[in-house]
C-alpha positions in Angstrom: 29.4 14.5 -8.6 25.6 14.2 -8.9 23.9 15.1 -11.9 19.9 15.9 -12.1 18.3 15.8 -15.3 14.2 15.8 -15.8 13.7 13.6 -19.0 10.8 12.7 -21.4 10.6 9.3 -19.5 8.1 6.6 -20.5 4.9 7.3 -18.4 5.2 4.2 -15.9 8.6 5.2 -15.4 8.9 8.1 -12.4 12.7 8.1 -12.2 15.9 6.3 -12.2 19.9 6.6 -11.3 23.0 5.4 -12.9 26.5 4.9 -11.1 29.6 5.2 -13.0 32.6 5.3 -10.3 32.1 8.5 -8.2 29.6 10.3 -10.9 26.2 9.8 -10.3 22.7 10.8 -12.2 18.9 10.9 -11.5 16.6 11.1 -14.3 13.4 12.5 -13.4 10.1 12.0 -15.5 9.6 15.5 -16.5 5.7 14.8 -16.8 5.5 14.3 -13.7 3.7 17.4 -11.1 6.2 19.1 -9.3 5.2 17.3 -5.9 6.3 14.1 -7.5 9.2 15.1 -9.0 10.3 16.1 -5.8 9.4 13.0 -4.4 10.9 10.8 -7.2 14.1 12.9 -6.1 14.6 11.9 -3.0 13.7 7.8 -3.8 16.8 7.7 -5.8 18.7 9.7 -4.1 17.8 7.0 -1.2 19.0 4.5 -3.5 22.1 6.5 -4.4 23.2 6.5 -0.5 22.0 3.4 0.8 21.7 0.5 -2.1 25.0 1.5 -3.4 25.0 -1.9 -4.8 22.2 -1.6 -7.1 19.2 -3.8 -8.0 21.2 -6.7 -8.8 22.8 -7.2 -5.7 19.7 -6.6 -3.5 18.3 -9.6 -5.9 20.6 -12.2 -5.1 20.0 -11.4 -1.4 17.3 -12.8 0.6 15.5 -10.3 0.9 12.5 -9.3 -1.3 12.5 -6.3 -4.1 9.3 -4.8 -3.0 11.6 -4.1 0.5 14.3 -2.3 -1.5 11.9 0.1 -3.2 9.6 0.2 0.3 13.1 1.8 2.0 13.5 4.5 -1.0 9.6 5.2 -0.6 9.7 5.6 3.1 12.3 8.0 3.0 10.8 10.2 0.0 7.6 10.5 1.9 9.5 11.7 5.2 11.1 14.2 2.7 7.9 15.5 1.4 5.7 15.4 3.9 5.7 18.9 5.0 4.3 19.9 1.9 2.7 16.8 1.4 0.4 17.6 4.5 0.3 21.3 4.0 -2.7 21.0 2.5 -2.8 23.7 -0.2 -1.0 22.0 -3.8 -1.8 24.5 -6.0 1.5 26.3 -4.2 3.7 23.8 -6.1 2.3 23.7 -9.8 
């Protein structure tokens, strides 16, 4: 189960998940324009299917944070980018 919520979320905070057995949630900064809600979406959902480990086990790896949250930004950007390159945002407000 997968619950989507947009929150009043500090302003340097886009998003986040939480995992509790099979129930997840995404908590989208609802300040945020629509395009980057969207975006924000699919980074955690990215992190929901592929770091299903979390944050601390990626940091007792070898292998450096900025990676882990380069993946889940590399796969919201191939999500967006048809509207992303369509040009005309004012669609999306």
């Amino acid at each position: 189960m997968l619950d989507l919520r947009h929150e009043d979320l500090p302003t340097d905070l886009w998003g986040l998940h939480l995992v509790r057995g099979n129930r997840g949630r995404i908590l989208i900064n609802c300040h945020l324009p629509p395009l980057w809600r969207r975006f924000t979406l699919f980074h955690e959902l990215f992190h929901l299917l592929y770091h299903r480990k979390g944050e601390r086990f990626w940091s007792r790896t070898f292998q450096p944070l900025s990676r882990f949250e380069h993946e889940a930004d590399c796969f919201a950007w191939a999500a967006i980018w048809p509207e992303w390159s369509g040009g005309d945002y004012a669609q999306w407000d």
